[in-house]
PDB file of N, CA, C and O in Angstrom, chain B, residues numbered from 101:
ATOM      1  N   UNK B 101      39.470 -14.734 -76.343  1.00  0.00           N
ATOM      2  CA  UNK B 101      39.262 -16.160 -76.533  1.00  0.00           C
ATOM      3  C   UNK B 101      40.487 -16.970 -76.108  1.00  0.00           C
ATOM      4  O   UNK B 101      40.348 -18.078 -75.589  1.00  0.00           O
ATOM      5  N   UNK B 102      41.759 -16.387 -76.339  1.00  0.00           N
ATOM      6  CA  UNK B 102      42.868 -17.051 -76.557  1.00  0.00           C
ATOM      7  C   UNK B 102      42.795 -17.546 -74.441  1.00  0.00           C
ATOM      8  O   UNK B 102      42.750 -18.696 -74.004  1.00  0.00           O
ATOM      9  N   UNK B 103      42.804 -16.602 -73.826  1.00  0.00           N
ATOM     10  CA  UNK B 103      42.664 -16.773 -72.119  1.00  0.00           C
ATOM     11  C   UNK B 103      41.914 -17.817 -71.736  1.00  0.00           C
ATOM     12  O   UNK B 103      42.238 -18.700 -70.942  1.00  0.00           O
ATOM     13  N   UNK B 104      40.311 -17.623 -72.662  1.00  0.00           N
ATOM     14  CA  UNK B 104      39.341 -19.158 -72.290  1.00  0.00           C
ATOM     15  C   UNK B 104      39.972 -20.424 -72.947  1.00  0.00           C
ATOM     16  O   UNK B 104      39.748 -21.443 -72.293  1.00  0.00           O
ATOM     17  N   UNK B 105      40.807 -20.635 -74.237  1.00  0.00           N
ATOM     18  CA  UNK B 105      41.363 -21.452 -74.162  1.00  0.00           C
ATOM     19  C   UNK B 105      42.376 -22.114 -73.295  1.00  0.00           C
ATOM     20  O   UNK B 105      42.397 -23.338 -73.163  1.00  0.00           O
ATOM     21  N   UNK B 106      43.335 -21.202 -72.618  1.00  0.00           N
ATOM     22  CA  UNK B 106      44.066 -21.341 -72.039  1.00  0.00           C
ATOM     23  C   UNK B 106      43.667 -22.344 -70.694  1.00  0.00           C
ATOM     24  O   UNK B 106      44.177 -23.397 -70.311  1.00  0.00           O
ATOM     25  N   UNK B 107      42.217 -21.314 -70.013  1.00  0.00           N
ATOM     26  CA  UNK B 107      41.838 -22.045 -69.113  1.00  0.00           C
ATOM     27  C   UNK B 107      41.678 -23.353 -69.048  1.00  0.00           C
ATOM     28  O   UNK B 107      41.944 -24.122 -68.125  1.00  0.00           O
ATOM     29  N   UNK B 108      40.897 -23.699 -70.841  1.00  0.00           N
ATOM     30  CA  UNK B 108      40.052 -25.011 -70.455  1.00  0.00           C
ATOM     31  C   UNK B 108      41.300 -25.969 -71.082  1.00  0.00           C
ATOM     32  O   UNK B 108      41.042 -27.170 -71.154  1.00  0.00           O
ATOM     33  N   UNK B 109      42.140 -25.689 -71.370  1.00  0.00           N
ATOM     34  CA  UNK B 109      43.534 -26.464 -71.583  1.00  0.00           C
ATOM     35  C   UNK B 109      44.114 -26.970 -70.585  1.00  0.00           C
ATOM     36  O   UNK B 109      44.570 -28.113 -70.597  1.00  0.00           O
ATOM     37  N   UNK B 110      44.183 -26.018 -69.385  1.00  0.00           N
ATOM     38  CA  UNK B 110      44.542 -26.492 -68.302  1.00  0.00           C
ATOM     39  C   UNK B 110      43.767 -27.490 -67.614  1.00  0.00           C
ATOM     40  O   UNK B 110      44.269 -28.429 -66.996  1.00  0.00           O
ATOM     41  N   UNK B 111      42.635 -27.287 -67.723  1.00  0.00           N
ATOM     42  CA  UNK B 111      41.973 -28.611 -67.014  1.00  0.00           C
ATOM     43  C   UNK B 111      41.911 -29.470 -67.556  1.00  0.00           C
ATOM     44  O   UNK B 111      42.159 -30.426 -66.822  1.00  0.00           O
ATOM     45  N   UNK B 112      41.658 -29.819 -68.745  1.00  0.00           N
ATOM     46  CA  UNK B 112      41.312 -30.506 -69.529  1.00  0.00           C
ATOM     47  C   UNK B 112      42.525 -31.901 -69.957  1.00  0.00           C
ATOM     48  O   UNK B 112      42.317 -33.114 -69.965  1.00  0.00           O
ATOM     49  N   UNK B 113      43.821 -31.105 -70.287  1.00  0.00           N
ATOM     50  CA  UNK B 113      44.987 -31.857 -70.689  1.00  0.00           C
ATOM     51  C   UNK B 113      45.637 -32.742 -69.700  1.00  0.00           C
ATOM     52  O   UNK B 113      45.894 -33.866 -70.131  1.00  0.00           O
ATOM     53  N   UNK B 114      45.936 -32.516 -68.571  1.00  0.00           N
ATOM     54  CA  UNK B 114      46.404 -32.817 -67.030  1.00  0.00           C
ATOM     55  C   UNK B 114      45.820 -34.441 -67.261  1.00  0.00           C
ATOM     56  O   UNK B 114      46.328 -35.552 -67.417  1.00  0.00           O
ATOM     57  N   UNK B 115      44.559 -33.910 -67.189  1.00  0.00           N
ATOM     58  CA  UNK B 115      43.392 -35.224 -66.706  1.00  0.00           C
ATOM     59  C   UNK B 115      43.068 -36.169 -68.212  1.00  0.00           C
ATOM     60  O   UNK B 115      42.312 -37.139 -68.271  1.00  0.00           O
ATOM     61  N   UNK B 116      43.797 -35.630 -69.266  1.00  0.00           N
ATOM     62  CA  UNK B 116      43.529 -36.670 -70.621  1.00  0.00           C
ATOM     63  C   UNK B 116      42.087 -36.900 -70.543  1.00  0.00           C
ATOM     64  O   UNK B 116      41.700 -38.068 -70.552  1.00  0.00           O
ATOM     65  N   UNK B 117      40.981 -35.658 -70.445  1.00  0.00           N
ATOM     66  CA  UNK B 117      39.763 -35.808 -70.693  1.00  0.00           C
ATOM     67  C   UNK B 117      39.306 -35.183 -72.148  1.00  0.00           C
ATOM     68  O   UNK B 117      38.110 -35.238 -72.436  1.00  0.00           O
ATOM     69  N   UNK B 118      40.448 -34.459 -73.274  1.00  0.00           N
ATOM     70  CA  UNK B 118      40.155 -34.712 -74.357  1.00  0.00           C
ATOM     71  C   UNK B 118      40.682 -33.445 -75.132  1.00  0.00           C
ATOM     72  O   UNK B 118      41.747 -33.105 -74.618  1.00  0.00           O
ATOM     73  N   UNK B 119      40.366 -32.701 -76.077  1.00  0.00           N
ATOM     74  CA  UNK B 119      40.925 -32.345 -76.686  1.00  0.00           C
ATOM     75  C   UNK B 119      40.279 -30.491 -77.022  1.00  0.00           C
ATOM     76  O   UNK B 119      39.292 -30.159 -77.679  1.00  0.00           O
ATOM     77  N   UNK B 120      41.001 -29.850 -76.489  1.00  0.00           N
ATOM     78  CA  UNK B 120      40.706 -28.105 -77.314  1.00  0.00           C
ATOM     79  C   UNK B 120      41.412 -27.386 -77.858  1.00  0.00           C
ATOM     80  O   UNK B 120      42.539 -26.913 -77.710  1.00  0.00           O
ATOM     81  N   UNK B 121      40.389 -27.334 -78.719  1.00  0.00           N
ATOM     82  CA  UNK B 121      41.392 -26.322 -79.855  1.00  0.00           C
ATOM     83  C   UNK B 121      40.083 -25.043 -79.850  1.00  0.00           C
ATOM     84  O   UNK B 121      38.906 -24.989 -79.493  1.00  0.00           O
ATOM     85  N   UNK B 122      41.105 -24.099 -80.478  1.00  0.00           N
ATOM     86  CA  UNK B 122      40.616 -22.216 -80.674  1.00  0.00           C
ATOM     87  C   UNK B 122      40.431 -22.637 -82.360  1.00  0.00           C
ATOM     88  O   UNK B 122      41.030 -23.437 -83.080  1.00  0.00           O
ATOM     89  N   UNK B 123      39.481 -21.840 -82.557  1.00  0.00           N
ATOM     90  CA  UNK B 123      39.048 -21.859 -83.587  1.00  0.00           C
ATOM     91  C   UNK B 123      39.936 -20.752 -84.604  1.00  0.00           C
ATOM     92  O   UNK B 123      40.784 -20.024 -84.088  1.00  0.00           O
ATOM     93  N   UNK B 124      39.700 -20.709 -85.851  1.00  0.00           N
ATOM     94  CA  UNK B 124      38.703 -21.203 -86.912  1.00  0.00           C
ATOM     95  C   UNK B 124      39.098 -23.197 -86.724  1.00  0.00           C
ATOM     96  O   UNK B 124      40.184 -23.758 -86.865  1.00  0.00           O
ATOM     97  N   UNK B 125      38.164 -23.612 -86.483  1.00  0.00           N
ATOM     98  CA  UNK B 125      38.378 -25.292 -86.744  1.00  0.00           C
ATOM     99  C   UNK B 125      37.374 -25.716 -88.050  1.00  0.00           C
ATOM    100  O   UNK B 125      36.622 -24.742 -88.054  1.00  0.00           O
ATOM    101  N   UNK B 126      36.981 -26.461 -88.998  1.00  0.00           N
ATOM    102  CA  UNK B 126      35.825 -26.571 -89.532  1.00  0.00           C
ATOM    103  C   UNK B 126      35.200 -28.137 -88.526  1.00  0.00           C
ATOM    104  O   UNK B 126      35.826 -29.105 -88.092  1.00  0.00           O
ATOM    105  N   UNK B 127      33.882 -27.809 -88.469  1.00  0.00           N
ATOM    106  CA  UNK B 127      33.069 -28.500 -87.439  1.00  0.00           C
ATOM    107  C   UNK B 127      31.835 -29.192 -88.872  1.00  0.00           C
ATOM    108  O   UNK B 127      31.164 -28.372 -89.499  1.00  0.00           O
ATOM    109  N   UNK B 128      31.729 -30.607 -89.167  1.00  0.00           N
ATOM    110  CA  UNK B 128      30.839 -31.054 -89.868  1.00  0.00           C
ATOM    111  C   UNK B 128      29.812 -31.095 -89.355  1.00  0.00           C
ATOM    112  O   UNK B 128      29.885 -31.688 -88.279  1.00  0.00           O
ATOM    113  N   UNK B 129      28.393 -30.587 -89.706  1.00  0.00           N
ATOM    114  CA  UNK B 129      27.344 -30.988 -89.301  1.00  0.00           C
ATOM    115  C   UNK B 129      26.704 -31.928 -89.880  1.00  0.00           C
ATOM    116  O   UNK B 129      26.169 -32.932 -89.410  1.00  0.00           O
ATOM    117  N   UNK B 130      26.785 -31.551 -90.917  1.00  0.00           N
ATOM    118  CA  UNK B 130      25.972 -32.753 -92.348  1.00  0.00           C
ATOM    119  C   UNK B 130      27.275 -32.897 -93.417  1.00  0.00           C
ATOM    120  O   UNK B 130      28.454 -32.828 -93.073  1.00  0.00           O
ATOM    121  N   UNK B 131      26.866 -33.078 -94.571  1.00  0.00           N
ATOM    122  CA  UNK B 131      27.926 -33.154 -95.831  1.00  0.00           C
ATOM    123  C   UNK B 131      27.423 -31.460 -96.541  1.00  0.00           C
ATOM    124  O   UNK B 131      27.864 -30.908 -97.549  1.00  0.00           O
ATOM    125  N   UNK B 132      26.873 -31.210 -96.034  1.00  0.00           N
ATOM    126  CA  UNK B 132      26.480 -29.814 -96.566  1.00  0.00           C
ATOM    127  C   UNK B 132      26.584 -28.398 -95.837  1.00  0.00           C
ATOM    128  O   UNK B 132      26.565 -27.298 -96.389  1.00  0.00           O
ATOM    129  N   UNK B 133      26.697 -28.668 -94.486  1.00  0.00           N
ATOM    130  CA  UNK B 133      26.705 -28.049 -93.451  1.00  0.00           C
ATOM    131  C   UNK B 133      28.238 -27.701 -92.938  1.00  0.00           C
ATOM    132  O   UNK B 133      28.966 -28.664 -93.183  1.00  0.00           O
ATOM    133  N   UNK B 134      28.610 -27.135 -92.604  1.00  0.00           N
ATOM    134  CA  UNK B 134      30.191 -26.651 -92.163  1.00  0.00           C
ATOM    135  C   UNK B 134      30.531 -25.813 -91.151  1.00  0.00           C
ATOM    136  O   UNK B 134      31.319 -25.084 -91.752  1.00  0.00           O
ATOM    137  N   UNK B 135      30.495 -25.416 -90.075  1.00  0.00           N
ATOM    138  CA  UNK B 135      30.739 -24.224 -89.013  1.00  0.00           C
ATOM    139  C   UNK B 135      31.974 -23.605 -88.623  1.00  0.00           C
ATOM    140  O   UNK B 135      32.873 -24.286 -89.116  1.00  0.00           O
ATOM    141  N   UNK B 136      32.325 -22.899 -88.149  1.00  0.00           N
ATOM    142  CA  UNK B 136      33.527 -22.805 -87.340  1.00  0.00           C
ATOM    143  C   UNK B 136      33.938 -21.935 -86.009  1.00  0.00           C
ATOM    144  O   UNK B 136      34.445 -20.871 -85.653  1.00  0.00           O
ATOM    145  N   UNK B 137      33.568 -22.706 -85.705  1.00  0.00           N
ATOM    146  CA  UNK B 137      33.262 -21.834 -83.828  1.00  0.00           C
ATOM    147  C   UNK B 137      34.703 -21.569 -83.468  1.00  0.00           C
ATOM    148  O   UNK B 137      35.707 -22.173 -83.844  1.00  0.00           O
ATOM    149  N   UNK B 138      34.584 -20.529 -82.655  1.00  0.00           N
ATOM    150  CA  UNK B 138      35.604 -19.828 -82.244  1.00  0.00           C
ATOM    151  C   UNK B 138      36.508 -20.675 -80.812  1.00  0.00           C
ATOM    152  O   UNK B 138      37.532 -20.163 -80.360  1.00  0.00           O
ATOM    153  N   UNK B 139      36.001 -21.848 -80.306  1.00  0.00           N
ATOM    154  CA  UNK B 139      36.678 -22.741 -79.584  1.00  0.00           C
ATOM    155  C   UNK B 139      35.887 -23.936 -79.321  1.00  0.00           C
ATOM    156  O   UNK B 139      34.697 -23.851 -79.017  1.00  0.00           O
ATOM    157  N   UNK B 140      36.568 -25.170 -79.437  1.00  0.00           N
ATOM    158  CA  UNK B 140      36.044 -26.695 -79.374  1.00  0.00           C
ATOM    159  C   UNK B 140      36.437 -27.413 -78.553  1.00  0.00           C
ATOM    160  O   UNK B 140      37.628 -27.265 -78.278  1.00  0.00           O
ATOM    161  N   UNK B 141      35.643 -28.535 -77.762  1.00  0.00           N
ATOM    162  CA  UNK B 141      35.998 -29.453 -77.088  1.00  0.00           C
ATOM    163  C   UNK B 141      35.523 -30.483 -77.302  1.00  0.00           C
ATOM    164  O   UNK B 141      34.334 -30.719 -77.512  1.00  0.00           O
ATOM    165  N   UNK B 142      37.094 -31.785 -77.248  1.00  0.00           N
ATOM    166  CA  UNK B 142      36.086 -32.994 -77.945  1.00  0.00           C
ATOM    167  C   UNK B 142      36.409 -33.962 -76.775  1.00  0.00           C
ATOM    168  O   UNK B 142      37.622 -33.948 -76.565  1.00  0.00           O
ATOM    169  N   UNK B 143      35.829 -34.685 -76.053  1.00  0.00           N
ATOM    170  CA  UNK B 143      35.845 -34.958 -74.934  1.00  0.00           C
ATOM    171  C   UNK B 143      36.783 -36.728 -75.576  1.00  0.00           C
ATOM    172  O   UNK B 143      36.402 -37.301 -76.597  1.00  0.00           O
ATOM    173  N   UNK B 144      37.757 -37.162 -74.852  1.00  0.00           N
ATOM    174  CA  UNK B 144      38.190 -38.063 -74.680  1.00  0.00           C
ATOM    175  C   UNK B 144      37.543 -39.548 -75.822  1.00  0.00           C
ATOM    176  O   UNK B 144      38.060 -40.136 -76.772  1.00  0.00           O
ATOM    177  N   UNK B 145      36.668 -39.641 -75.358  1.00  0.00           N
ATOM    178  CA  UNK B 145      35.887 -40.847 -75.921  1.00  0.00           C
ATOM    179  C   UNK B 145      35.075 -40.332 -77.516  1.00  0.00           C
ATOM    180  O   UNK B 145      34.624 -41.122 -78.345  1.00  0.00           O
ATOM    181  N   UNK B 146      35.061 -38.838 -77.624  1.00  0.00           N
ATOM    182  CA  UNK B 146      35.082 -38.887 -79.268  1.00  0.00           C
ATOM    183  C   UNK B 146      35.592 -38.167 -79.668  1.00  0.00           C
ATOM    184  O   UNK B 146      35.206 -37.185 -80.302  1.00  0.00           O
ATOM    185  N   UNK B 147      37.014 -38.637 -79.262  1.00  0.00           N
ATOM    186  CA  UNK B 147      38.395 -38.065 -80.395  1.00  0.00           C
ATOM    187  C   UNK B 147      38.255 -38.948 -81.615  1.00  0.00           C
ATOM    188  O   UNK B 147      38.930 -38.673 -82.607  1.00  0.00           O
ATOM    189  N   UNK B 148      37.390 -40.044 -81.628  1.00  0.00           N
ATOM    190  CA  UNK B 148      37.424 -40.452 -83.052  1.00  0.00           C
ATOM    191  C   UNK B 148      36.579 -39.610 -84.118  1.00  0.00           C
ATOM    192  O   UNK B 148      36.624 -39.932 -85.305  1.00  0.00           O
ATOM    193  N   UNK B 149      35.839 -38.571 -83.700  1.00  0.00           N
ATOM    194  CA  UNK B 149      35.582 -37.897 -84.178  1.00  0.00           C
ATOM    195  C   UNK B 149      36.314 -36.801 -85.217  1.00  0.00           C
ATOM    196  O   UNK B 149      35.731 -36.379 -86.216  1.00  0.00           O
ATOM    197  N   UNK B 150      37.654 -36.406 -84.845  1.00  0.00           N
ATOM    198  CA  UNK B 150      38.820 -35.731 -85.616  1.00  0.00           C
ATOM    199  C   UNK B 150      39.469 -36.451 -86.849  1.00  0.00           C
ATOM    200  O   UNK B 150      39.731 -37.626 -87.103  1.00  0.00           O
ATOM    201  N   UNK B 151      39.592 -35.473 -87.392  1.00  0.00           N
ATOM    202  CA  UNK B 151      40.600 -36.333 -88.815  1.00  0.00           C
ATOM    203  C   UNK B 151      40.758 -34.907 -89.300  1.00  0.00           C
ATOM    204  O   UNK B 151      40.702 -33.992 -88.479  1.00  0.00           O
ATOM    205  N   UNK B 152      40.943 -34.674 -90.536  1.00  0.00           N
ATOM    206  CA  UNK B 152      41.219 -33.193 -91.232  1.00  0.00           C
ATOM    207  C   UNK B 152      39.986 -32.260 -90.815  1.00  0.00           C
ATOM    208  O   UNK B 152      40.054 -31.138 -91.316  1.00  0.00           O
ATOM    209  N   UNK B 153      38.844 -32.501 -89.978  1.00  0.00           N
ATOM    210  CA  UNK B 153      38.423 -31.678 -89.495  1.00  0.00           C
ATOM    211  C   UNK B 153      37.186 -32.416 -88.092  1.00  0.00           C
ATOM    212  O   UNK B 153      37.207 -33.619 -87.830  1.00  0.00           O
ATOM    213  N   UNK B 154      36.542 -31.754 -87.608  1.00  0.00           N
ATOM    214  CA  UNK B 154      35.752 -32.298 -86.662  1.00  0.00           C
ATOM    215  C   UNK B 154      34.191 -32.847 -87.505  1.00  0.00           C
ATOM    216  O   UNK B 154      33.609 -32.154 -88.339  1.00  0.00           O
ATOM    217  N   UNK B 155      33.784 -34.060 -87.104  1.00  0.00           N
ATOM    218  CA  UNK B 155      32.856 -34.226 -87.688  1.00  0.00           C
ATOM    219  C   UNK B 155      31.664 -34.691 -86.556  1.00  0.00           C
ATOM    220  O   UNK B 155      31.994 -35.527 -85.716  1.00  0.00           O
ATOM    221  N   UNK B 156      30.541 -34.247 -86.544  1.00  0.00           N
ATOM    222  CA  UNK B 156      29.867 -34.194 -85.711  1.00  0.00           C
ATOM    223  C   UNK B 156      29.859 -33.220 -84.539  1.00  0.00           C
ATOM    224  O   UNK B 156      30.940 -32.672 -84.323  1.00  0.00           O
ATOM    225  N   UNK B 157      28.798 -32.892 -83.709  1.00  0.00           N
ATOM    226  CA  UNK B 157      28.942 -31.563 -82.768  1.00  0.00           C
ATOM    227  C   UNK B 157      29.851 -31.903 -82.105  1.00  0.00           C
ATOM    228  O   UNK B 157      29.851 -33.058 -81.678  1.00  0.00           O
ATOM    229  N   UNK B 158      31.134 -30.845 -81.739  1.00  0.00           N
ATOM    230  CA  UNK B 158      31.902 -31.022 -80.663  1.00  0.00           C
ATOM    231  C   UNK B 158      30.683 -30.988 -78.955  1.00  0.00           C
ATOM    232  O   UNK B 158      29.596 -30.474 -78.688  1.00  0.00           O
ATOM    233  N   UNK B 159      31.702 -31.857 -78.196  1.00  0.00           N
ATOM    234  CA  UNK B 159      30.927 -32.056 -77.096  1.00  0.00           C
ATOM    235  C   UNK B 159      30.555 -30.328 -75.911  1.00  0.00           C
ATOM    236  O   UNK B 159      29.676 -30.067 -75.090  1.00  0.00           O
ATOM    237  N   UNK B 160      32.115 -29.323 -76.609  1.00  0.00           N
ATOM    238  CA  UNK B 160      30.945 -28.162 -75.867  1.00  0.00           C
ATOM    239  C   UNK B 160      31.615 -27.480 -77.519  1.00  0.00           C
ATOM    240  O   UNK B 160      32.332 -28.169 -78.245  1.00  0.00           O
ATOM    241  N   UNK B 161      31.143 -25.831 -77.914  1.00  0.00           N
ATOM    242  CA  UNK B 161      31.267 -25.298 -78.964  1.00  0.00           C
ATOM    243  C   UNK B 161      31.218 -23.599 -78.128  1.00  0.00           C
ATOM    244  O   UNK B 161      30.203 -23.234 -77.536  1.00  0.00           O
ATOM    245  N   UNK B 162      32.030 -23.033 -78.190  1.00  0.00           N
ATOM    246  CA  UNK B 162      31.984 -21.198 -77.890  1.00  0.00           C
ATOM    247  C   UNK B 162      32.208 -20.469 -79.078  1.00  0.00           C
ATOM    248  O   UNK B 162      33.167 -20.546 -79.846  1.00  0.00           O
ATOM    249  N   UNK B 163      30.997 -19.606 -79.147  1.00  0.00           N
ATOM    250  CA  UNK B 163      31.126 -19.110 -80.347  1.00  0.00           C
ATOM    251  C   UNK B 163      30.939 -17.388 -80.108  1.00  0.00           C
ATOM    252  O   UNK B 163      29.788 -17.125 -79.759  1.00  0.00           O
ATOM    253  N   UNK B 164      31.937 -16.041 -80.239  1.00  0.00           N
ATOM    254  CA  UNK B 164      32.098 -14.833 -79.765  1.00  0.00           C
ATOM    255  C   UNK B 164      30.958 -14.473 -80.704  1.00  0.00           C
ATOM    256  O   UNK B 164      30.936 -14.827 -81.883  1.00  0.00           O
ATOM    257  N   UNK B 165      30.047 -13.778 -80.137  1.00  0.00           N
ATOM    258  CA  UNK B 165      29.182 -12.809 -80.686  1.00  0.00           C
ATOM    259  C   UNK B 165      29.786 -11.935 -81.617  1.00  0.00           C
ATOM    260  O   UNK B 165      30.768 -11.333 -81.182  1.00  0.00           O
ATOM    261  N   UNK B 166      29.428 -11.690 -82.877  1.00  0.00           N
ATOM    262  CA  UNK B 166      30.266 -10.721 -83.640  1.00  0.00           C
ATOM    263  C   UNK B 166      29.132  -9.738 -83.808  1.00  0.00           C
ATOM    264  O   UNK B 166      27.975 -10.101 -84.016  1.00  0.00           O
ATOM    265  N   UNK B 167      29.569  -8.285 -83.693  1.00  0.00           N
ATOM    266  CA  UNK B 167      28.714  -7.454 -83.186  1.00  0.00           C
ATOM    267  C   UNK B 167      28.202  -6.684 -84.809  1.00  0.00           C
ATOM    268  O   UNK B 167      27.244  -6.004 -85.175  1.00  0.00           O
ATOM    269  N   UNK B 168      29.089  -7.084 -85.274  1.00  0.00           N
ATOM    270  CA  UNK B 168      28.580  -7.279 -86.998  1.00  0.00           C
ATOM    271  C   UNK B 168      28.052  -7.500 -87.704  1.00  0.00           C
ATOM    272  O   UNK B 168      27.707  -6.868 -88.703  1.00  0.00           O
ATOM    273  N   UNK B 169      27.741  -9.005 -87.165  1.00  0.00           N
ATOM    274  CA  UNK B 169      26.758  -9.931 -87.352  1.00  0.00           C
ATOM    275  C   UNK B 169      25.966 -10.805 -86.324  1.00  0.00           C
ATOM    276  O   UNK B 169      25.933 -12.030 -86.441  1.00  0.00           O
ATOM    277  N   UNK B 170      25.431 -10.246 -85.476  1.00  0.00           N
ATOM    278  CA  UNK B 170      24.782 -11.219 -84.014  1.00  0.00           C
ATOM    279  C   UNK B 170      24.276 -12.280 -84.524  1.00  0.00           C
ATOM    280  O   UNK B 170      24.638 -13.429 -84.268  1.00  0.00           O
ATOM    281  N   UNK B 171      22.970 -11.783 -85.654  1.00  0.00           N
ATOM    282  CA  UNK B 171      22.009 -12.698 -86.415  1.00  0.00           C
ATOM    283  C   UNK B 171      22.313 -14.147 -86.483  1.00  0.00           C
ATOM    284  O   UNK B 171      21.741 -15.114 -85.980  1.00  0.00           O
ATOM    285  N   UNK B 172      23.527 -14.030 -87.351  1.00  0.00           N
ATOM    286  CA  UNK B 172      24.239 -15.429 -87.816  1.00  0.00           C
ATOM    287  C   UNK B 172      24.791 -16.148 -86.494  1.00  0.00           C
ATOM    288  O   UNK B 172      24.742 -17.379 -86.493  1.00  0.00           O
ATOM    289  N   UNK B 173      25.331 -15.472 -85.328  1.00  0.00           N
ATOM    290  CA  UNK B 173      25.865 -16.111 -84.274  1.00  0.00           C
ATOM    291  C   UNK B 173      24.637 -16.641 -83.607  1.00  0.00           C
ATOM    292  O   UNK B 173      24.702 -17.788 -83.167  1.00  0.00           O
ATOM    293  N   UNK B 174      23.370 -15.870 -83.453  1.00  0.00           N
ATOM    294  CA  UNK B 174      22.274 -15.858 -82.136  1.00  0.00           C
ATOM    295  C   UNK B 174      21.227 -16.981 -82.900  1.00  0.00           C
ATOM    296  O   UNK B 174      20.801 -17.977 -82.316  1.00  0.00           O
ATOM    297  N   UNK B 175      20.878 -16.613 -84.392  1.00  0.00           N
ATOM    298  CA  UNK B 175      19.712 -17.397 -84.809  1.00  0.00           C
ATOM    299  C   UNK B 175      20.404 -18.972 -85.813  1.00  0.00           C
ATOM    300  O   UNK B 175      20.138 -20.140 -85.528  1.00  0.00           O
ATOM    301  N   UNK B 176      21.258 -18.529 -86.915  1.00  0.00           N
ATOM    302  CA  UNK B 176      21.407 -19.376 -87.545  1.00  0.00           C
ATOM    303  C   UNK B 176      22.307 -20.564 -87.109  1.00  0.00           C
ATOM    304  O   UNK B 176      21.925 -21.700 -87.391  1.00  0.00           O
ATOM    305  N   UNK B 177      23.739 -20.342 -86.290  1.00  0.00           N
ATOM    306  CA  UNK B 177      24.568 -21.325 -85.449  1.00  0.00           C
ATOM    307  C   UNK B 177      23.678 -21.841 -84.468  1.00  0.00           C
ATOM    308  O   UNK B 177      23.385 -23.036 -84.471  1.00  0.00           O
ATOM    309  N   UNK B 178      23.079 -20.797 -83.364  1.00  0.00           N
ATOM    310  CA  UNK B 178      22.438 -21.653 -82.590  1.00  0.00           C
ATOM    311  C   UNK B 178      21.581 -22.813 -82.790  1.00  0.00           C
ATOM    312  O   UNK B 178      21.502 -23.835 -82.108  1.00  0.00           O
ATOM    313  N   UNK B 179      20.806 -22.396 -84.093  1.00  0.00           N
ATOM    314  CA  UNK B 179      20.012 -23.524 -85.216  1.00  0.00           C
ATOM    315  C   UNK B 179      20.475 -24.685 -85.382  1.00  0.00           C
ATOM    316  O   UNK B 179      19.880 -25.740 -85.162  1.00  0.00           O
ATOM    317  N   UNK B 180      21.586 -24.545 -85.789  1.00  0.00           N
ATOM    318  CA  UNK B 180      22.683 -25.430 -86.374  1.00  0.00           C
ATOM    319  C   UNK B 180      22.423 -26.622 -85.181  1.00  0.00           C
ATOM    320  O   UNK B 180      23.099 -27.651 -85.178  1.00  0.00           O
TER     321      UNK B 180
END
């Protein structure tokens, strides 16, 4: 993960098109809802979206298959 961050850092920062971070981040969906994807991007125009955590879907979300648990990665996040 740490390499795909790297990548999309590089493009991303240069051009002040917005903001990635590697996860654990907490990602709000609802007031009840909570995620934490394994890397986030919040595109420029909703960095007002950030404060002590991300609220609303980041504009992209990568989340590593955990081979542990696919279920929760494949059915219930994708849900989300």
């Amino acid at each position: 993960m740490l390499h795909l961050v790297t990548i999309l850092q590089r493009q991303v920062e240069p051009r002040k098109l917005g903001k990635v971070a590697p996860g654990p981040v907490d990602v709000e969906l609802s007031r009840t809802t909570v995620v934490h994807p394994d890397v986030v991007f919040v595109a420029t125009a909703n960095l007002h979206r950030i404060g002590k955590h991300i609220v609303c879907p980041p504009d992209l979300t990568v989340e590593h298959l955990s081979p542990s648990n696919p279920g929760n990665d494949l059915k219930r996040k994708m849900h989300l």
